[in-house]
PLY file of the C-alpha trace (Angstrom):
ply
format ascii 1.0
element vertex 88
property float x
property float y
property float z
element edge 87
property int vertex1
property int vertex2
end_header
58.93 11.76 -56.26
58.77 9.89 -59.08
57.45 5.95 -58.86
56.69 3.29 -60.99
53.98 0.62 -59.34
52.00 -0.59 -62.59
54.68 -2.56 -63.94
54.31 -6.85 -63.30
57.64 -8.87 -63.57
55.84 -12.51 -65.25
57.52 -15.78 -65.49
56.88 -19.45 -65.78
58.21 -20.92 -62.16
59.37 -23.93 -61.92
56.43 -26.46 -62.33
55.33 -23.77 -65.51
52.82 -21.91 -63.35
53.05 -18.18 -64.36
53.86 -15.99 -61.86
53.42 -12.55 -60.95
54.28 -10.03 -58.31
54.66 -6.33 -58.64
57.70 -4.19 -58.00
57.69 -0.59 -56.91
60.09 1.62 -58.42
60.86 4.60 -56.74
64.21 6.78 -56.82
66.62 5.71 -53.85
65.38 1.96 -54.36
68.40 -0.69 -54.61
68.48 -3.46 -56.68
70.85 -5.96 -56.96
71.24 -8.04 -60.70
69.94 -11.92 -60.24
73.13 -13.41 -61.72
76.05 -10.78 -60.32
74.80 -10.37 -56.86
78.06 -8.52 -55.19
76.91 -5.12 -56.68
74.27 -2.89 -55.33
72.46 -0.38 -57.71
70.35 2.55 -56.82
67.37 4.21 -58.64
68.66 8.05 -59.38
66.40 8.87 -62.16
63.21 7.67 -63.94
62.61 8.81 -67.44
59.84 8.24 -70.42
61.18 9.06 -73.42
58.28 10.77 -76.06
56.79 7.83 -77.98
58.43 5.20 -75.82
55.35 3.20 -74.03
58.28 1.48 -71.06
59.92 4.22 -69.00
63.35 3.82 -68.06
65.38 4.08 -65.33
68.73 5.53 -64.61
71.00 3.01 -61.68
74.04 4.66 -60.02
76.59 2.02 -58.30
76.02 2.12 -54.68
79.64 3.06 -53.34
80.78 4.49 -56.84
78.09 6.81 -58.02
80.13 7.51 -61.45
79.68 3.91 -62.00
75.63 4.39 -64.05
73.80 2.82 -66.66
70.46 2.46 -67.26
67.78 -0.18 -68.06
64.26 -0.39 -68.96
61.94 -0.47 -66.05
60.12 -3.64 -66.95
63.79 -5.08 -66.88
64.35 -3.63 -63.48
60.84 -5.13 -62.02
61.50 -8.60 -63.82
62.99 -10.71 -60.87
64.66 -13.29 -63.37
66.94 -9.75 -63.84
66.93 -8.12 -60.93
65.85 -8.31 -57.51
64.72 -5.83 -54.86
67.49 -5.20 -51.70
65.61 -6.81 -48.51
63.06 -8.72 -50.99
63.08 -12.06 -51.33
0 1
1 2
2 3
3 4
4 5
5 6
6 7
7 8
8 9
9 10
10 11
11 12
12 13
13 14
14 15
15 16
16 17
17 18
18 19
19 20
20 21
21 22
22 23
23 24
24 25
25 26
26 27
27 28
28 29
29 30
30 31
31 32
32 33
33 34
34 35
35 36
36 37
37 38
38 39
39 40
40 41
41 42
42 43
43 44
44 45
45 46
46 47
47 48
48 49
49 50
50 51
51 52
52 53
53 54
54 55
55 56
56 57
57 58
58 59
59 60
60 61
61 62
62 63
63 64
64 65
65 66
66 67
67 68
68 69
69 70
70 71
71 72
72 73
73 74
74 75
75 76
76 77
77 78
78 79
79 80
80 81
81 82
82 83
83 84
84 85
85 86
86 87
């Protein structure tokens, strides 16, 4: 199974403090996007591309598997994007 645990979603909070918290990646893992939070994605496929340092990562619409597109994984593990389903 493939998984992504290295990568560090960093932002300034709030009061400016950086913050930092890691996000596992692993295929079957559902994200939903921060700002459109009515539709569920799922992890199908985790690719590095030759020369390209950031892997990426292939989302299938939970409910409509058709429905794909795919994102970098530092996107995907940056909560101001997206967030984890049961993480908060």
């Amino acid at each position: 199974m493939a998984v992504i645990d290295d990568l560090r979603g960093t932002w300034a909070g709030a009061a400016g403090r950086r913050k930092s918290e890691p996000t596992e990646i692993v295929i079957g893992r559902r994200f939903v996007a921060t700002q459109y939070r009515k539709l569920v994605w799922e992890v199908v496929a985790i690719s590095r591309n030759f020369g390209d340092p950031i892997p990426h990562v292939q989302l299938a619409r939970v409910g409509s598997p058709l429905d794909t597109k795919t994102v970098s994984a530092a996107v995907l593990g940056d909560r101001r994007f997206y967030e984890a389903v049961g993480q908060r």
